[in-house]
C-alpha positions as CSV (number, residue, x, y, z in Angstrom):
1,X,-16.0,-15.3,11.6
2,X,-13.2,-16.2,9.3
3,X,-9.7,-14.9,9.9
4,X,-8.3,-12.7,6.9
5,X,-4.9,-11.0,6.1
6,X,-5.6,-7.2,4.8
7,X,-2.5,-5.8,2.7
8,X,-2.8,-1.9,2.4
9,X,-0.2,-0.4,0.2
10,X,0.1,3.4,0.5
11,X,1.8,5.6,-2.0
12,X,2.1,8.9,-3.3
13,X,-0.1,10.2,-5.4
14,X,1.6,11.1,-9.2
15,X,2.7,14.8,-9.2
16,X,3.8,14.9,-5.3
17,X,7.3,15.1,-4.7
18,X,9.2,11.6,-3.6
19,X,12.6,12.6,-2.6
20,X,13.0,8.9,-1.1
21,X,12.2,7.0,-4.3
22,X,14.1,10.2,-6.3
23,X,17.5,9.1,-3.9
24,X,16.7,5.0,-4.9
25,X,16.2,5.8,-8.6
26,X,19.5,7.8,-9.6
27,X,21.0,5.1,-7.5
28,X,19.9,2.0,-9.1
29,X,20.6,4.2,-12.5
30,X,24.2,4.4,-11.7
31,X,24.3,0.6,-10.7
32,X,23.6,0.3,-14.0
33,X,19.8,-0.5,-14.1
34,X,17.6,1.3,-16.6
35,X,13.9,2.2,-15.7
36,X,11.1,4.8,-16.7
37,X,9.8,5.6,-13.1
38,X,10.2,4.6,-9.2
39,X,8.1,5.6,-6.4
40,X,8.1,4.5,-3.0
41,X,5.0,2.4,-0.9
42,X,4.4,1.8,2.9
43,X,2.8,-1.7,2.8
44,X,0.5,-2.9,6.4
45,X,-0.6,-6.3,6.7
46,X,-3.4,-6.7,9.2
47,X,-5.2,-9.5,10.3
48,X,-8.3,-9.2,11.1
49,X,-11.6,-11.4,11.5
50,X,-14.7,-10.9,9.7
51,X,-18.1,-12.2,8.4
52,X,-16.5,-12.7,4.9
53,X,-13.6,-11.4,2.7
54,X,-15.8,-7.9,1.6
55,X,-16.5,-7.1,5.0
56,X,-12.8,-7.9,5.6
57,X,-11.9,-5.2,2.8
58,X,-14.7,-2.9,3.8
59,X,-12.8,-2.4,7.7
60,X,-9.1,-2.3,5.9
61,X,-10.4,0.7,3.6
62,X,-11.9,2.3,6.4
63,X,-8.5,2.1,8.2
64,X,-6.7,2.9,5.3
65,X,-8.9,6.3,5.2
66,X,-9.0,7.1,8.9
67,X,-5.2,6.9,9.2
68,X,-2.7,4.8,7.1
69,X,-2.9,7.3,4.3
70,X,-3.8,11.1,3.9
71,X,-6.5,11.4,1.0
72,X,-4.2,14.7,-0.2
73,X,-0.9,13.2,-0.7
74,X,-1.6,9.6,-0.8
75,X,-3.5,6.4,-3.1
76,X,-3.6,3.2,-1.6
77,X,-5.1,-0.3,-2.5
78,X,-6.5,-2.7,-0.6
79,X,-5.8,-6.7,-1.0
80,X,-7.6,-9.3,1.4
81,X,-6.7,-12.9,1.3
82,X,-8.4,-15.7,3.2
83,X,-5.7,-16.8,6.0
84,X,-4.4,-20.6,5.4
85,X,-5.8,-20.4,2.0
């Protein structure tokens, strides 16, 4: 088994209401900063062990699914990096 660090971000899907990123946005607008679009992401690291870095993935989208993000509201990605690589 290899040790490997799964990064799940988890955001909103497009079209559902983001009152967090909405706050953030006007915010960094009146600070002066110009920008099409902001939305707000919950980001997990887990570290896991596994056969090899798809199998690694394979369990992170599983969790992801299960219960870091609600298939309704949410998209997510999955990242997995070899740890001390």
């Amino acid at each position: 088994m290899t040790a490997y660090t799964a990064t799940v971000t988890v955001r909103l899907k497009r079209g559902v209401l983001d009152p967090e990123a909405e706050t953030t946005q006007k915010t960094l607008e009146r600070l002066g900063f110009e920008l099409a679009d902001l939305r707000s992401a919950d980001q997990f690291e887990v570290d896991l062990d596994a056969d090899d870095a798809e199998a690694a993935a394979e369990r992170a989208d599983e969790m992801a699914q299960r219960l870091l993000a609600n298939p309704t509201l949410h998209d997510y990605d999955v990242v997995v990096e070899e740890q001390g690589a």
